[in-house]
Every structure is written in structure tokens, then in C-alpha cells.
N, C-alpha and C positions, 0 to 999 in steps of 0.2 A: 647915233644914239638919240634915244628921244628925251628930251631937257624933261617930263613929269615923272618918265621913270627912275632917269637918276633923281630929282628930289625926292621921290616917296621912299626908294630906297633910304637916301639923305636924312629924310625923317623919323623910317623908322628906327635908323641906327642913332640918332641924336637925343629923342624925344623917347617914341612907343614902346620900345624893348625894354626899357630900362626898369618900367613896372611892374611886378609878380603877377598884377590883374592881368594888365593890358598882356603879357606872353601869356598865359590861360586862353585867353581870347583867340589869340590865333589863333593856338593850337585846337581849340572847340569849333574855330570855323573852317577848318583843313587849311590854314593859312602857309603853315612849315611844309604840307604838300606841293603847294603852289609854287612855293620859293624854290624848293628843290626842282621841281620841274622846269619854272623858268631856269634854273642854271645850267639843266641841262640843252637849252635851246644856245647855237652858235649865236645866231644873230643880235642877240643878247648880249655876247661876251666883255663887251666895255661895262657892265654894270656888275659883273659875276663877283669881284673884289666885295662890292657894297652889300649884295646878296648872302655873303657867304658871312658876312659880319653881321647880318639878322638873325642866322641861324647860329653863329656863335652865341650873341647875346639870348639866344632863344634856350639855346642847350643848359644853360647855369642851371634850370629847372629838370628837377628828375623825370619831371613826369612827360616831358616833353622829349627823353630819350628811351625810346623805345623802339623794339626789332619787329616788324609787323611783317608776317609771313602770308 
């Protein structure tokens, strides 16, 4: 595991998610894309716990759940 990406994960579930701005923010800069795709990489899979807790906190926001075809 590399010790920056568990903290930014760490971070963003502690700290960035928690604000209605800062989730807007992601999601305008395809950040919930990014998270998703890292979860899908194996190599990854020790941070996928932390990852999947961005995207919960990320989801409380409607606007942020949506089916993109």
C-alpha cells in the first residue's frame, strides 16, 4: 500500500466529503469517476474499504446519483 493514498483517502473521508461545496466539487471535476475506477484496480484493494466510504459520503447528494448511459 502506498502510505499518501491511504491518507488522501483518510482525508477525504474525515475532513472533504463532509461539505455539500466540497462533494459538488468532485463530482464537477469527474472525481466520483476516478474513485470508482480506482476501486476497480486490484492493486489497490487495501484502500477500496476507504474508497467506497468517499463515495458513500459522496452519495447523501442527489445530484451526485445518477445512471450515465
Amino acid at each position: 500500500m502506498q502510505q499518501w493514498l491511504y491518507d488522501l483517502y483518510s482525508y477525504l473521508n474525515c475532513n472533504f466529503v463532509f461539505l455539500a461545496e466540497n462533494r459538488t466539487a468532485l463530482r464537477e471535476l469527474e472525481g466520483l469517476e476516478k474513485v470508482i475506477s480506482f476501486v476497480g484496480k486490484k492493486e489497490y484493494d487495501d484502500l477500496h474499504v476507504q474508497a467506497l466510504q468517499v463515495l458513500t459520503n459522496c452519495l447523501q447528494d442527489t445530484e451526485n446519483v445518477q445512471v450515465r448511459f
